[in-house]
C-alpha positions in Angstrom: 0.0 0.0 0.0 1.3 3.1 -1.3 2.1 6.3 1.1 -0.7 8.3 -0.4 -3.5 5.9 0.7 -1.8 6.9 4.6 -4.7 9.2 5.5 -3.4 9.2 9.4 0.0 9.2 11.0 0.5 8.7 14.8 3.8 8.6 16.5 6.0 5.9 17.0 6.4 4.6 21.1 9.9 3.5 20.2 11.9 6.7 18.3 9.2 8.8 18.0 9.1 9.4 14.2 5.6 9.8 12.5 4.4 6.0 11.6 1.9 6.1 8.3 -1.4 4.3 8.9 -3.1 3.0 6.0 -7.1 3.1 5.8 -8.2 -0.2 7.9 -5.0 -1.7 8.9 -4.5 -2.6 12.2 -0.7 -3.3 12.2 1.9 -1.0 11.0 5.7 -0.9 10.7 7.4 2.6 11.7 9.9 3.7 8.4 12.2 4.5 11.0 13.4 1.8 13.9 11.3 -1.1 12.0 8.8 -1.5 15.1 5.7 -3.3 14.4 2.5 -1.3 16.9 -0.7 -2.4 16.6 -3.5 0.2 16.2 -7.0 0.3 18.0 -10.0 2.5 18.0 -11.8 4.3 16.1 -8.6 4.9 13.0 -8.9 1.3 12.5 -12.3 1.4 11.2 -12.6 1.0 7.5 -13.9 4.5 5.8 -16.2 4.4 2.9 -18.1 7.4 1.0 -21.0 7.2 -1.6 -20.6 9.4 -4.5 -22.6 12.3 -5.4 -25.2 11.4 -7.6 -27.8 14.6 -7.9 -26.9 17.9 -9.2 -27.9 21.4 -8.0 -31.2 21.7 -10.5 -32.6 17.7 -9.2 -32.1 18.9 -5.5 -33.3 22.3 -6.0 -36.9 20.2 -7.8 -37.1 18.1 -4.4 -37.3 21.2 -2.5 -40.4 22.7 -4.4 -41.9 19.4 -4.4 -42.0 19.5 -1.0 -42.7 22.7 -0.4 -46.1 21.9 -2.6 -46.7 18.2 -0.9 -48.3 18.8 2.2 -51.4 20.5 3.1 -49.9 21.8 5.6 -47.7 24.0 3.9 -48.4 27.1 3.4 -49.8 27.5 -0.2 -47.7 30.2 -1.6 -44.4 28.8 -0.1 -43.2 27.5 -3.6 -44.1 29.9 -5.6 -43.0 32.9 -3.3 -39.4 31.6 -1.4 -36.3 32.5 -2.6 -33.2 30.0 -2.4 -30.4 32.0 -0.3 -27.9 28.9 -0.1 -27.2 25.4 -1.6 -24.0 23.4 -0.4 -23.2 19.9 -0.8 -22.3 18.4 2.7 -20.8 15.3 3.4 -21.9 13.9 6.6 -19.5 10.7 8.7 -21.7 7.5 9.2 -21.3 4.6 11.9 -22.5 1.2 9.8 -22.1 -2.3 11.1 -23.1 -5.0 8.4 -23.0 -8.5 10.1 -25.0 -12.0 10.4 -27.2 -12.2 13.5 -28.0 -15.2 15.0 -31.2 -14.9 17.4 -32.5 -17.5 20.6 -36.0 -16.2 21.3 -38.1 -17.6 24.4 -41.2 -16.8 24.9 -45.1 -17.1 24.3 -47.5 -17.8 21.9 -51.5 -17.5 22.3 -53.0 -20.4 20.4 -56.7 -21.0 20.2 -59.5 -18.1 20.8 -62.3 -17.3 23.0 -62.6 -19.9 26.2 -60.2 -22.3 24.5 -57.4 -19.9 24.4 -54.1 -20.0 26.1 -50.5 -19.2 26.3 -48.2 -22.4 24.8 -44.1 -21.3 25.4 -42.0 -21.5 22.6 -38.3 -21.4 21.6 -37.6 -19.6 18.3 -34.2 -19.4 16.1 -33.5 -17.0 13.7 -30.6 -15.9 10.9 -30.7 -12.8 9.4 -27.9 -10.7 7.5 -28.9 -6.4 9.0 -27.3 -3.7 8.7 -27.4 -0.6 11.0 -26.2 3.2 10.9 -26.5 6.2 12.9 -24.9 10.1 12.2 -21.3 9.9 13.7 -21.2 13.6 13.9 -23.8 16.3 15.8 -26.5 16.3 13.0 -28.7 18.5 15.2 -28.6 21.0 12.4 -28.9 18.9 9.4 -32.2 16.8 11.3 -30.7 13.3 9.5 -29.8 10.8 11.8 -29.9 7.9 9.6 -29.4 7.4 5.8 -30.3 4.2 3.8 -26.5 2.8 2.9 -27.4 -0.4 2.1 -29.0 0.9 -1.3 -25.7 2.5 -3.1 -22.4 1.2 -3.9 -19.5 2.5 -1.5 -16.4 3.8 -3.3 -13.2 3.6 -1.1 -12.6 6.7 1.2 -10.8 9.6 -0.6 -10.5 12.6 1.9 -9.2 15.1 -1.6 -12.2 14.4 -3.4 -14.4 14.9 -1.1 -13.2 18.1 -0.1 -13.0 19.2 -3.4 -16.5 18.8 -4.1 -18.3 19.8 -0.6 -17.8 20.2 2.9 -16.7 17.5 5.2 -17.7 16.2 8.4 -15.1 14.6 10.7 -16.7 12.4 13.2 -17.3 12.8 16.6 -18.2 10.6 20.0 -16.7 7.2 20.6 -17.5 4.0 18.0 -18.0 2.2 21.1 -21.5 3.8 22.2 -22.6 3.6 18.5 -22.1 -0.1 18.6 -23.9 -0.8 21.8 -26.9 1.1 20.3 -26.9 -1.1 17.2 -26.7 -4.0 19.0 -29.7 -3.1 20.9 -31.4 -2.6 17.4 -30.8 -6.3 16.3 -32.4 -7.9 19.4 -35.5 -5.5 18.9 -35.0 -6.4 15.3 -34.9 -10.3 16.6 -37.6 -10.0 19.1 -39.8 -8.9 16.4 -38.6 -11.7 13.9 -39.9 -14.3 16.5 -43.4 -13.0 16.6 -44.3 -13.8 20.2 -47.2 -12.6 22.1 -44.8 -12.5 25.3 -41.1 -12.7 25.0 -39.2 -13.5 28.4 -35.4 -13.7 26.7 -33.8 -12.6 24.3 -29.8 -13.8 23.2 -28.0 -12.7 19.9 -24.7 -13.7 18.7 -23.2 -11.7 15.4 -20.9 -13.2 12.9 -18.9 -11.9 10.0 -19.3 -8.1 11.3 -18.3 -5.3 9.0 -17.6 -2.0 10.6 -17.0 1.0 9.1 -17.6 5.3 8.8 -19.9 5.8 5.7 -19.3 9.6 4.5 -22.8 10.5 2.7 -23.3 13.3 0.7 -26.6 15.6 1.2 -27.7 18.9 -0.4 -28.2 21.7 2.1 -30.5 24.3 0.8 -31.8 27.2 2.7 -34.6 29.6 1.7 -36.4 32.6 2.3 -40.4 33.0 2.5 -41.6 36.3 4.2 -38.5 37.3 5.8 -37.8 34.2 7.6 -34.9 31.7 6.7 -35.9 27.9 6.6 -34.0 24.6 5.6 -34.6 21.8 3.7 -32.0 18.6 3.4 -32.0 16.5 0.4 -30.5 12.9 0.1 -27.3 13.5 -2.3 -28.1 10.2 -4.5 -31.6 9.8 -4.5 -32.9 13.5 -4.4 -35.4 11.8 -1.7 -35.8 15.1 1.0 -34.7 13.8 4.4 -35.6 16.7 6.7 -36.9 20.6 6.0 -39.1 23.4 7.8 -41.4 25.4 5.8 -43.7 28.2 7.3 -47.2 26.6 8.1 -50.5 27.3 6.6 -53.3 28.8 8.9 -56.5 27.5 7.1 -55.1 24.2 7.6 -54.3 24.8 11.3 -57.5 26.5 11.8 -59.3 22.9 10.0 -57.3 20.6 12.0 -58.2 22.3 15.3 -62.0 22.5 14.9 -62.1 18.8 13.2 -60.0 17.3 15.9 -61.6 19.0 19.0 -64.8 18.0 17.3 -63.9 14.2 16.6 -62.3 13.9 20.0 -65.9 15.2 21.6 -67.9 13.1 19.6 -65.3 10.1 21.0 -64.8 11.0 24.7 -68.7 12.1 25.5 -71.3 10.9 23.0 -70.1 7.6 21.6 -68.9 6.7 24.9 -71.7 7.4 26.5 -73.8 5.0 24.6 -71.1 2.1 25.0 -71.4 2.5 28.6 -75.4 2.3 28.6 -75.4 -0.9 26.8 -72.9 -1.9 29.7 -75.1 -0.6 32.7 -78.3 -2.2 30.7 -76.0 -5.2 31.0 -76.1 -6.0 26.8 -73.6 -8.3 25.6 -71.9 -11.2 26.8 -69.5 -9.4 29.3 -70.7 -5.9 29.9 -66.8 -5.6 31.8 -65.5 -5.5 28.2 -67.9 -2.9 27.1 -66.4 -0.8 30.0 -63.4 -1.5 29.6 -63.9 -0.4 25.6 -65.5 2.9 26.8 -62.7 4.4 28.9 -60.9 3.4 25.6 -62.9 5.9 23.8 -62.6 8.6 26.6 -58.6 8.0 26.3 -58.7 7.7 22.7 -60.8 11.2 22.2 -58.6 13.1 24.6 -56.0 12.3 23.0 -57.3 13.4 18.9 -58.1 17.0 20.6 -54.7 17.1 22.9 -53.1 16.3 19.2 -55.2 18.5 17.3 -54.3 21.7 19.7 -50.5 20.7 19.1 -50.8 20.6 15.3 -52.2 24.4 15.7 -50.2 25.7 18.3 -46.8 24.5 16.9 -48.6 24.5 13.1 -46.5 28.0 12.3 -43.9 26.4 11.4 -44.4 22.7 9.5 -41.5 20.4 10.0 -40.4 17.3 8.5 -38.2 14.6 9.6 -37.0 11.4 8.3 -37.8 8.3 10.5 -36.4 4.8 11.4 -38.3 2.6 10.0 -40.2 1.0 13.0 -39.2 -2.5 14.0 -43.1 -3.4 14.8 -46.2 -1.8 13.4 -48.5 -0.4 15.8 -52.3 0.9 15.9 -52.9 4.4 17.2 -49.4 5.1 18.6 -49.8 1.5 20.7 -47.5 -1.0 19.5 -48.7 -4.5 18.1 -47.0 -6.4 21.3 -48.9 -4.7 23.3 -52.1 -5.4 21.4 -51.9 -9.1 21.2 -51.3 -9.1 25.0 -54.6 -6.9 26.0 -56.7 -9.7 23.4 
C-alpha cells in the first residue's frame, strides 16, 4: 500500500518518528526503527463514502416538491421563497453489516375465545442487518440515519471529497454507536420471532463489517416572508430527508375544529352510549364494554390534545426522516402490546 492511501500518521512509542497508517489496517511498521505497533479505535475502522449522484437543479426540484406536498404548507411557499444557499455536505456515518444469530423464548396465544391459552416457545433466527446512525452532531442537518445499504461505497478519498463539498469529521466514541446497534438487532430479533410475550432474548453476530460511511446531502436554505428555513436532500436519490417550511393557517384553523370536534364526539357521546349498553348489562360481558369505553374517553382526549398541538406549533411545519419501525402499531400503541390486551 502506497504512502498516499496513509490518511493518518501517529507517533511511534519507540523513536518517536511519525508512523503512516493505511485506511483499515490494524498493524503498522514505523519507516524508521522497523517496530511493528498495533492500532485500535476508532482509526482502525474502515472508511467508505457514496458518490454524489444529484446535481444542483434535481435537489433544487425536491425542494419545491416539498414545499407543494403537504397541506400543511403554506400554499404560496413554492411559488414565493427564494433559495439563499445550496452546499453539498458530506456527513461521517457509523455502519455495522453482520449476520445475526437470534434464541427467542417466549409465548405464543394459540386457540380463541374460552379455548385460548399461552403455549411457550423457543424460536431461532438468521438474518444478515445492517445498522447506521450520524457519527457527527446532525442537530442542524435533522438526519440521523441514511439508507446505505442501497448504493455502492467507493473507497474513502478525503481530496475528493473536499473538493466537491464540505466534510464532516466524526465525533463521539465508536463504542457507544455499537452498543446502540446491537440493541437494534435484538428489537429487530424480538420482532422476527413474533411472540405474544417474549421473556429472553440472546443474539450472537458473525462476520461483522464495521465502518464510517461519508454520505453526501444537499443543504438548501430559503427565504419565505422574511424568515430563513432549511430543507436537506439525500445526495443520490434527491429523496428530502428533513426541511421546515412556514405553516399554513387554514389548515391549522381545519385541524383544530375537526380534531376538538372528533375527539368530543369520541370521549362524550359515543362513549356514552357504550357505557349504557354496559349498565343495561347488553352483551356477553358488559366488563369489556367498559373497559372499551374508557378506551374511547382516552382515545378522544388524545385526537383533541393532538389537534391543539398541530395548531399551536402548526406556524412552522417540520419534516423529519424516521427509522423505520421495527413493529407496526395501531394508534401510537405497539402491536406487542395489542396481542397481549386480546
Amino acid at each position: 500500500m502506497s504512502d498516499k492511501e496513509a490518511l493518518h500518521g501517529l507517533d511511534c512509542p519507540n523513536c518517536g518518528g511519525m508512523v503512516p497508517i493505511p485506511e483499515g489496517q490494524t498493524v503498522v511498521k514505523c519507516p524508521f526503527c522497523d517496530v511493528r505497533s498495533l492500532v485500535r479505535g476508532e482509526r482502525g475502522l474502515l472508511r467508505y463514502q457514496v458518490p454524489l449522484q444529484i446535481d444542483r437543479q434535481a435537489a433544487e426540484s425536491a425542494v419545491r416538491r416539498f414545499l407543494t406536498g403537504n397541506r400543511a404548507i403554506a400554499r404560496q411557499a413554492a411559488k414565493k421563497s427564494r433559495i439563499a444557499e445550496a452546499i453539498v455536505v458530506y456527513l461521517p456515518f457509523w455502519a455495522i453489516w453482520t449476520r445475526v444469530f437470534g434464541w427467542v423464548f417466549g409465548e405464543k396465544k394459540v386457540g380463541s375465545g374460552d379455548d385460548s391459552r399461552y403455549e411457550p416457545r423457543e424460536v431461532k433466527t438468521s438474518e444478515e442487518m445492517s445498522w447506521n446512525a450520524a457519527a457527527a452532531d446532525v442537530a442542524e442537518f435533522g438526519v440521523e440515519f441514511v439508507d446505505v445499504e442501497a448504493h455502492d461505497l467507493d473507497p474513502f478519498d478525503v481530496a475528493n471529497l473536499h473538493a466537491t463539498g464540505m466534510v464532516f469529521e466524526p465525533m463521539g466514541s465508536w463504542s457507544e454507536a455499537k452498543t446502540e446497534s446491537e440493541r437494534y438487532f435484538e428489537g429487530r430479533v424480538g420482532d422476527l420471532a413474533n411472540l405474544d410475550r417474549i421473556s429472553q432474548v440472546f443474539t450472537r453476530f458473525l462476520h461483522n463489517r464495521v465502518g464510517l460511511v461519508y454520505f453526501p446531502l444537499w443543504l438548501f436554505r430559503y427565504q419565505f416572508r422574511n424568515r430563513t428555513y432549511q430543507v436537506v436532500v439525500d445526495g443520490t436519490s434527491g429523496k428530502v430527508l428533513y426541511g421546515k417550511a412556514p405553516g399554513d393557517t387554514i389548515y391549522r384553523a381545519a385541524v383544530l375544529v375537526g380534531g376538538m370536534a372528533l375527539g368530543a364526539i369520541l370521549a362524550l357521546d359515543v362513549s356514552a352510549v357504550v357505557f349504557w349498553f354496559a349498565i343495561q348489562g347488553e352483551g356477553d360481558n358488559p366488563f369489556i364494554l367498559i373497559i372499551f369505553g374508557f378506551g374511547l374517553i382516552a382515545l378522544g382526549i388524545r385526537f383533541m390534545v393532538r389537534s391543539y398541538r398541530r395548531f399551536r406549533h402548526g406556524e412552522i411545519y417540520e419534516y423529519r426522516q424516521r427509522r423505520p419501525s421495527r413493529s407496526r402499531s395501531f394508534f401510537g400503541i405497539p402491536n406487542r402490546v395489542w396481542k397481549m390486551l386480546r
